[in-house]
N, C-alpha and C positions, 0 to 999 in steps of 0.2 A: 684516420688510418688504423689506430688500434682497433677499434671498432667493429674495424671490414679486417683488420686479420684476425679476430675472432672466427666472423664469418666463416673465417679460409681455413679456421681449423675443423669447423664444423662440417666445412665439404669435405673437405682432407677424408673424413669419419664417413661420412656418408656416401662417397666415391669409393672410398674403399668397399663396403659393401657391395655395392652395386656389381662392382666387376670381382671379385673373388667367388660368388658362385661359378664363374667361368672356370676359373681354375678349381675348382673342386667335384666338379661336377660328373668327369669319370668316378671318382675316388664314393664319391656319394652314390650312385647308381651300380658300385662294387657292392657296398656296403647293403644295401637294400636290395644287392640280386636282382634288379632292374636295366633294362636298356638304357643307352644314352636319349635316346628319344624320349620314354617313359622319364624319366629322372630332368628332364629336362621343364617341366611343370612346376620345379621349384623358382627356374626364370622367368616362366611365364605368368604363374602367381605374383611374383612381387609387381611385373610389371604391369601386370594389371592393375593391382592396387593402386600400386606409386601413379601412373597414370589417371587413374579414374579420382582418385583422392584430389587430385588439381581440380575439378569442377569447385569445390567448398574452399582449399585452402585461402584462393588469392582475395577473393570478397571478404573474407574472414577479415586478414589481412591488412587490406586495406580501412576494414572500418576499427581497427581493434588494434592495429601497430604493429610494424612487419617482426620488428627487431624482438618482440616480446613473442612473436608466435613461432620464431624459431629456437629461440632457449627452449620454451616447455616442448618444441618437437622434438629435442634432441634427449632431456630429460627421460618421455614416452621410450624414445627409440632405443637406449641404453638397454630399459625392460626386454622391449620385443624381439630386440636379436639378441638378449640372453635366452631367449624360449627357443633360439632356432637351436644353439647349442645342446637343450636339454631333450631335443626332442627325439624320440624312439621309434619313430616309424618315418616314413616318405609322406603319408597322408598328415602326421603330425609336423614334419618339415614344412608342409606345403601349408600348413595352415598358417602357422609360425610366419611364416615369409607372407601369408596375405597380412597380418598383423604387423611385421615392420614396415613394409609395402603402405599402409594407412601412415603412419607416423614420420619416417622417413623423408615420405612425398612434401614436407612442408619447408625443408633445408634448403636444397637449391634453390628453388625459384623464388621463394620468398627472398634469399639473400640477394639476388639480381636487382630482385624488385626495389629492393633498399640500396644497393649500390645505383640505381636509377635515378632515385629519387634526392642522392646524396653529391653525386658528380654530374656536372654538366656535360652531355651529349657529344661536344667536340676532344673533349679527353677520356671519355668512357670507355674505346676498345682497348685503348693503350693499357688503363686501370685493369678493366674485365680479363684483357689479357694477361695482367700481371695475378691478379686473382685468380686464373686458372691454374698456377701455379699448385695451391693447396687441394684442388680437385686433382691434378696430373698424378701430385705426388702419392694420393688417396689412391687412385687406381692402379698409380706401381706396386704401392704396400700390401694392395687386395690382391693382386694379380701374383707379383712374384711369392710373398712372403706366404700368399694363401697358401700357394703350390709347397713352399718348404714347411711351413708349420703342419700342412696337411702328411705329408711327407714324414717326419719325425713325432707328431704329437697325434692326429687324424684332425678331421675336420671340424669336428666341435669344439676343438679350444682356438681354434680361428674366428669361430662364430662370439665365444667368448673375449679373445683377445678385442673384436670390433666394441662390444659391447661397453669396454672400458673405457675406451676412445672416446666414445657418445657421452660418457659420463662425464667427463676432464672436459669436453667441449661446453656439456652443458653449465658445466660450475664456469668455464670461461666468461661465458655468453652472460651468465647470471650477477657477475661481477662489473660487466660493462657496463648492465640495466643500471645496478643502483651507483655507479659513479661518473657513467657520461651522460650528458644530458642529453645529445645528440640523437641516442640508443631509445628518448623514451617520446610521449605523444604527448603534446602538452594539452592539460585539461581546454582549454580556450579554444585549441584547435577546431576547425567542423569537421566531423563525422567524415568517413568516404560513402561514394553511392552507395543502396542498399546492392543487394545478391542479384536481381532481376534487373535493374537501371544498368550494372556495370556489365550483365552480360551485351544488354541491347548494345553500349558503346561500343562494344569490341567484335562482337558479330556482326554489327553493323556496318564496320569499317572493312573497304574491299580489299586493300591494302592489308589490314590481321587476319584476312581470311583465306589471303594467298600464302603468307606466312605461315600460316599451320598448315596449310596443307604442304609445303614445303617441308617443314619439321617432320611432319606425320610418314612424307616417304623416308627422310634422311636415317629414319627413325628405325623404318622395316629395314630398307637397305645398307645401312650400315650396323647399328646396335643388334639388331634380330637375327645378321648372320655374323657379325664378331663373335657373337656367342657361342661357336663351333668349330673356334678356330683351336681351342685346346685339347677339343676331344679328336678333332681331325689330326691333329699332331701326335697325339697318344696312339691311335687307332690305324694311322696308316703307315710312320715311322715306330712305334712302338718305345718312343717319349715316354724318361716317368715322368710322374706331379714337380716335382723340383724342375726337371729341364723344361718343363710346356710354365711353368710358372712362368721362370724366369721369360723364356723364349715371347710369354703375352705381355710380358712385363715393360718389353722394351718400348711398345706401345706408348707408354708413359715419359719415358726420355723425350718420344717426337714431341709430345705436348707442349713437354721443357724447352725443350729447344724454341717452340713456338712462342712460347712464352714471354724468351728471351731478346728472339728477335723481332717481334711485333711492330716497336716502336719503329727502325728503321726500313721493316715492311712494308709500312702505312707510307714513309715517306718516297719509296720507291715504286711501290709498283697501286699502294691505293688500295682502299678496298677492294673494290672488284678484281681486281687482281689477284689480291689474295684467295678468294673466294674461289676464281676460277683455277689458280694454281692448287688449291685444296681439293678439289673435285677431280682433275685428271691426277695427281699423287697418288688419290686412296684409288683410282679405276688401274694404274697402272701397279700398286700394289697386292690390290686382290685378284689381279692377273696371274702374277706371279704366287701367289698362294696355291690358286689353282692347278697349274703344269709343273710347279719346281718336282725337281725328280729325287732333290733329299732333301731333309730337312734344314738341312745348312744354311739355305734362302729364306726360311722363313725370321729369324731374327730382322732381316734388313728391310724384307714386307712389312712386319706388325712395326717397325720404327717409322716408313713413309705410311704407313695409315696413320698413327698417331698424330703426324706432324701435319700430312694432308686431311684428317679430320678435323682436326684444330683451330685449322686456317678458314673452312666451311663453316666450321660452326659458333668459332667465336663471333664473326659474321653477323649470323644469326640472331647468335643473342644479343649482340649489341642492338640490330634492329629491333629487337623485340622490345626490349625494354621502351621502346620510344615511339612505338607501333600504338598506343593508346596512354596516354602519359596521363591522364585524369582516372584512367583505371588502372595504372600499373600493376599491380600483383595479380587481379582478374588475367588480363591480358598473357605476363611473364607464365604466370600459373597454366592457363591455358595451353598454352606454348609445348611448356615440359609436359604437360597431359597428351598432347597429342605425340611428342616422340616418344612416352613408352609406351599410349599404345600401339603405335608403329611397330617399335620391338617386341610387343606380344603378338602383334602377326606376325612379324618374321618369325620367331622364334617356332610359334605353332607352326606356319606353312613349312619351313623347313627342316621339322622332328620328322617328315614320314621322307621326305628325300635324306635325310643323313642317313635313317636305319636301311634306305633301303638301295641306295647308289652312294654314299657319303657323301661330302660336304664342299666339294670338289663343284658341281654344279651353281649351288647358291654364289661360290664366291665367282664364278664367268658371269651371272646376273649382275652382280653389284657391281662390278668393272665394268660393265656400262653403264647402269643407270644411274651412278652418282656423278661421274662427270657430265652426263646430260640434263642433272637436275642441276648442277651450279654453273654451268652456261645459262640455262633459262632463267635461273634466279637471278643472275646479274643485267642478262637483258631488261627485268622487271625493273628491277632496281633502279639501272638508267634512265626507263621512262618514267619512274615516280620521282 
């Protein structure tokens, strides 16, 4: 358990990044004299990277030792989002961001993949769940705290503040290495499949392949339009950065709460339950994003998304992790590739409808097609 709360601190770090360009992202497109749409490339960079980067990381990974390749990514990533902070331009931001985007990409899913390989399958969403814990809390701190530190200090010593984070994580992570044994690969061990053997495993398998594409939409339609939920808050109510922080912040509560109650979720309503209860939550929340007529409602929408995202997608990863157990970090790795680049489509298809009807549309899209995608995921589920 020390070990995987290492982990938790290293998502904690890397959660938070991920979701505090949300919240900065008028304040940065202020700054650069740019559109929200325009300015909006600094999320679409990373998540390109971070995405694209899972083809190498989980093979890596698995032949080389999960637990060793997330210290050195956190190490890397420390550097790369101190370059976002120094950076002087939008073109120098965006580059910045495909560099932490590379680095980055190896924290979450590699830590799943080790929480897989370390707890047995029948306790794993209960754990996963409790380990979402240090991600929730990661994207309250990126979320609200971006919006106030952006607020009071501007945006680059948020970029910096993350940076530090990564640091402390990686000296964490580094202390595990040399005093649990658990954390390391023993020489005797064999090898995992090469890069080529573990993709055939897991593309092979028709069951990981409906899985990613599951992730791949949850991915567009939810992560790709959350991402406009702060500028839509700024833009239509006239929100500063501290209120929309806060206001995306609460997002993160729902996760908490999900977190919390996991365990007698499972025992009540089941997996699929959960799953389906998560899919009409987040439809019936980006409902409401879309027609509230003040901003008043939106606290209590972005707390059922959080909670009903949560519930879908701890899900998920649960199954994922167990979707190719001989290739687990290919597979995990995979997984998270395909929901950001999910989110690099949403995010691009929905830059020229925000600049050009706001943001108001995308969220009546996603209120349908999430709860129609975790009905049909669970009907899979049943017959597998």
């Amino acid at each position: 358990m020390r070990a995987i709360a290492s982990l938790a601190m290293a998502s904690f770090a890397s959660q938070a990044l991920v979701r505090t360009a949300d919240t900065l992202l008028p304040q940065i497109a202020a700054d650069f004299a740019v559109t929200v749409g325009v300015a909006s490339i600094i999320i679409t960079a990373y998540a390109l990277t971070h995405g694209s980067m899972q083809f190498i990381t989980g093979p890596i990974a698995d032949r080389f030792g999960k637990y060793r390749a997330v210290a050195l990514a956190c190490a890397l990533s420390a550097m790369t989002v101190a370059m976002c902070g120094l950076a002087g331009s939008l073109n120098g931001l965006t580059l910045a961001r495909l560099a932490s985007g590379f680095t980055v990409a190896w924290i979450l899913p590699i830590s799943l993949a080790y929480i897989g390989d370390v707890v047995p399958y029948e306790q794993r969403q209960q754990v996963l769940g409790r380990f979402l814990a240090g991600q929730v809390l990661g994207q309250l701190f990126g979320q609200a705290a971006g919006g106030i530190i952006g607020d009071y200090f501007g945006w680059r010593v948020t970029f910096f503040a993350l940076a530090a984070m990564l640091a402390i994580a990686a000296l964490a992570l580094a202390h595990q290495l040399a005093v649990n044994p658990l954390t390391r690969v023993s020489r005797d061990a064999p090898k995992g499949p090469g890069m080529i053997e573990s993709y055939k495993l897991v593309l092979g398998n028709p069951w990981a392949r409906i899985m990613l594409i599951v992730i791949g939409i949850e991915g567009t339609f939810f992560q790709g339009v959350f991402s406009y939920i702060g500028a839509d808050l700024h833009l239509r109510f006239g929100l500063g950065f501290t209120a929309v922080g806060i206001t995306i912040g609460i997002f993160a509560i729902g996760g908490l709460v999900y977190a919390a109650t996991v365990r007698p979720l499972m025992r009540r309503i089941g997996q699929d339950g959960i799953a389906k209860a998560g899919g009409a939550l987040m439809g019936l929340a980006f409902f409401t994003l879309a027609v509230e007529p003040v901003w008043y409602f939106a606290p209590f929408a972005t707390l059922c998304v959080g909670f009903g995202f949560y519930m879908l997608h701890n899900t998920l990863q649960t199954e994922a992790t167990q979707m190719v157990p001989e290739a687990r970090g290919t597979s995990v790795a995979l997984f998270a590739s395909m929901y950001f680049l999910g989110q690099t489509l949403g995010v691009a298809l929905g830059a020229p409808v925000v600049d050009r009807y706001s943001a108001q549309p995308l969220f009546i899209v996603s209120a349908l097609v999430l709860p129609a995608l975790a009905f049909w995921f669970t009907r899979r589920l049943k017959r597998r």
